[in-house]
N, C-alpha and C positions, 0 to 999 in steps of 0.2 A: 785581748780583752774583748769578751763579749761584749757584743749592743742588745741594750734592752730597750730597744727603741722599739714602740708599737709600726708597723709599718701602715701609712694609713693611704686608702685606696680614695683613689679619688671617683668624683661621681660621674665621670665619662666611662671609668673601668665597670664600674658597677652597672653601670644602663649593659653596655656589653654583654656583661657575666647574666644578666634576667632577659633580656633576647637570648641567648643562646641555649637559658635552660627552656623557655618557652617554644621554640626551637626544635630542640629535641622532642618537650613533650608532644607536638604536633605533628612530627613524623613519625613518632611512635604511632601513635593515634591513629595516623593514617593508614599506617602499614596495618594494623588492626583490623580496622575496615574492611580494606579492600581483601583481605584473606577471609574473611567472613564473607563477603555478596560471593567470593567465586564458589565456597561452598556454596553458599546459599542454591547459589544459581545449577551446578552442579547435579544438587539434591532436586530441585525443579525439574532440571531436564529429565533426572532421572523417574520422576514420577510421574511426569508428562510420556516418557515410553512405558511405562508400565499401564499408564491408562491406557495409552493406545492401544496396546498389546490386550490389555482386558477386554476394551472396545470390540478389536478384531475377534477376540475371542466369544466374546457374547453374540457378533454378528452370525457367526460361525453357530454357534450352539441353537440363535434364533431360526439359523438356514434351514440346522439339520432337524430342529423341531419344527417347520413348516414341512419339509417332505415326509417325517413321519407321520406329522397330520395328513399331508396327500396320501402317502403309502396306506395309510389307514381306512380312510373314505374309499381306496379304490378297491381292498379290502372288503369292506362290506357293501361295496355296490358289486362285489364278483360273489360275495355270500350270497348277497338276495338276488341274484341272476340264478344260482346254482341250485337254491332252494325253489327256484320261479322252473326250471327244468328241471329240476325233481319232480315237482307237484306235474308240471306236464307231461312227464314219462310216466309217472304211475297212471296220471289222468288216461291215455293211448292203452296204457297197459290192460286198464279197466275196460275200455271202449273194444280194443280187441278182442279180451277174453267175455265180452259182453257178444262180439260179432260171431267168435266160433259158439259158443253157446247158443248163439240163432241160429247158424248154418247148419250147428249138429240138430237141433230140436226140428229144423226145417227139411233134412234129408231125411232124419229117421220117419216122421211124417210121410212125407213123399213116398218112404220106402213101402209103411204100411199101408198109402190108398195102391201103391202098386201091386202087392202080394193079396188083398183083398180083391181088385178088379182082376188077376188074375185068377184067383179063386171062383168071382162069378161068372168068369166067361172060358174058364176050363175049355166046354164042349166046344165051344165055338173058337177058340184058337186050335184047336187040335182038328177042324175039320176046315182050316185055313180061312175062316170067315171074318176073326176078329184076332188083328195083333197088335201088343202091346206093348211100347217102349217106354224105358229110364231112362230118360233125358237127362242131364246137368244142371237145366234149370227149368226142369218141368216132368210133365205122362202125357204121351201120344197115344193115343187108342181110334184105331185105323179099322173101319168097317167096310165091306166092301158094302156094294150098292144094292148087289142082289137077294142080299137076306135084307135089307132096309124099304126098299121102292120096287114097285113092277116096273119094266121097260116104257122109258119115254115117257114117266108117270115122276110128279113131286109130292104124294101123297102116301105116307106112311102105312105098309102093311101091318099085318097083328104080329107078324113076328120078329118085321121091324120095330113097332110100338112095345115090344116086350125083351128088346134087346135095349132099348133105349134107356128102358125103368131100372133096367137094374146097376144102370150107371147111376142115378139120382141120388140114392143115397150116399156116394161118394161124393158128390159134387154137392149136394145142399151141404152137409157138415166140415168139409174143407175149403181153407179160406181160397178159392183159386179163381186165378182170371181166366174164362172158358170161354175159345175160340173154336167155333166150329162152322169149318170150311167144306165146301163141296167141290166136287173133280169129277170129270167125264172124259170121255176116251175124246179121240179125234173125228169121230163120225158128227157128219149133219144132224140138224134137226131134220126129222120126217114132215111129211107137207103138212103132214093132216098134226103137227103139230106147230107148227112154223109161227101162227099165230098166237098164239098163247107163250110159247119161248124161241122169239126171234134166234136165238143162237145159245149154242153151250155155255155163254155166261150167264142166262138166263135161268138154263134148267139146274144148272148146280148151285146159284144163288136160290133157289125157291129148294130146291132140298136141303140147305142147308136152314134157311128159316125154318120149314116144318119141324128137324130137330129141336131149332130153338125154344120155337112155339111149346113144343109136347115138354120141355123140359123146365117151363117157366109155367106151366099148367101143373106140374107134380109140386113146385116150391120150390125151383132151384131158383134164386135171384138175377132177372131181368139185369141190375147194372153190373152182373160180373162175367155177362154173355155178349159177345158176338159173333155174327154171321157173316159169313164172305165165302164168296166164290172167285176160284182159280179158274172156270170152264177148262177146257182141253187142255192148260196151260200147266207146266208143272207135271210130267209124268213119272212114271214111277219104274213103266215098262216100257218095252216095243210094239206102238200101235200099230205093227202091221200082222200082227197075227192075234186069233180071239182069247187068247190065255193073257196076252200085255193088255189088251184091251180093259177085259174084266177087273185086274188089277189097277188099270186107271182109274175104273168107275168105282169111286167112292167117298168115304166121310168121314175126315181127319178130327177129332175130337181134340185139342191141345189144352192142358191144364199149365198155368204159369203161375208160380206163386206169389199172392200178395203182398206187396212190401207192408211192415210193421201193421199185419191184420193177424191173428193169432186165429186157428180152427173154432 
């Protein structure tokens, strides 16, 4: 025989049974939680290295964009050096081809008062009285004494005064610095001259003034002349026989040319 008897719970059973479903529901709960912050935290970390990683990465990109900014500047400070040494190699290039274009316009010059003073002393180098040299940086025109002065005399004869002239027009219209020296062999002065030119530096400096004089009288210009003497000094020959002698005595005409003076 069944019981239909209600079974009735008393209320210590019951307090029980609602702790225990409370119970439960709180360790659920918990368990909940705590699987969520580890994701959570998880996820953090993970985007805590990825920033890093970007960080590092951006550092890296910032580096390599400061050395191409360097790379760059040293770049055009190697252009504008490169263009600064162009402009000064063309600059030399010009100044060079500016210097042989003087040198050529300044020999061919040179060449022409030489083949002109040859031309007007023809006779007179061919009868060994006047010779004429091409220097490198100059015209030698070498006169003996005896077609210029008498003996123991600084006084220009006529055919000295006529050998003289026909140098002038060479020397007025070319720009040149004109030095002109006198030389005498190694003999004394004579008594009956002694007074007047103490010694060979005396007779060859006043010969070489008269030149000067007679050649600043025709118009050759006073400041592109001087005068000097070598006396006995400075031979050419052997003063112990009258042929070296002769060749001692005389009167070096030297043309040098004018720096940036144009004819």
């Amino acid at each position: 025989m069944i019981s239909t008897e209600k079974r009735i719970v008393a209320p210590t059973e019951r307090k029980m049974l609602l702790f225990s479903i409370v119970l439960s529901l709180l360790l659920v709960s918990g368990c909940v939680r705590s699987g969520t912050y580890k994701t959570l935290q998880q996820e953090k970390t993970a985007v805590e290295e990825q920033k890093a990683q970007l960080e590092k990465e951006l550092a890296g990109s910032q580096a390599t964009v400061a050395q191409l900014t360097t790379d760059n500047s040293a770049l055009e400070a190697e252009k504008v050096a490169l263009i600064q040494q162009t402009q000064q190699t063309e600059a030399e290039k010009a100044r060079m081809a500016a210097a042989v274009e003087t040198a050529r316009v300044e020999s061919a010059r040179q060449q022409a008062t030489f083949d002109n003073l040859r031309t007007q002393f023809s006779s007179e180098m061919e009868s060994k009285q006047v010779k004429i040299e091409l220097l490198k940086n100059g015209i030698k025109v070498n006169l003996a004494q005896e077609v210029l002065f008498p003996s123991g005399s600084a006084q220009l004869n006529a055919s000295g005064e006529g050998i003289i002239r026909k140098i002038v027009s060479e020397l007025k219209q070319g720009a040149y610095q004109i030095n002109v020296a006198g030389f005498t062999d190694n003999v004394a002065i004579s008594a009956n001259l002694i007074e007047r030119y103490p010694s060979n530096w005396e007779l060859a400096g006043a010969r070489s003034a008269s030149v000067v004089r007679l050649l600043e009288k025709e118009g050759v210009p006073a400041a592109r002349m001087v005068a000097t003497s070598y006396g006995e000094n400075s031979p050419v020959a052997d003063n112990t026989d009258a042929a070296g002698r002769a060749l001692n005595r005389r009167i070096e005409i030297s043309l040098r040319p004018l720096e940036g003076v144009s004819p």
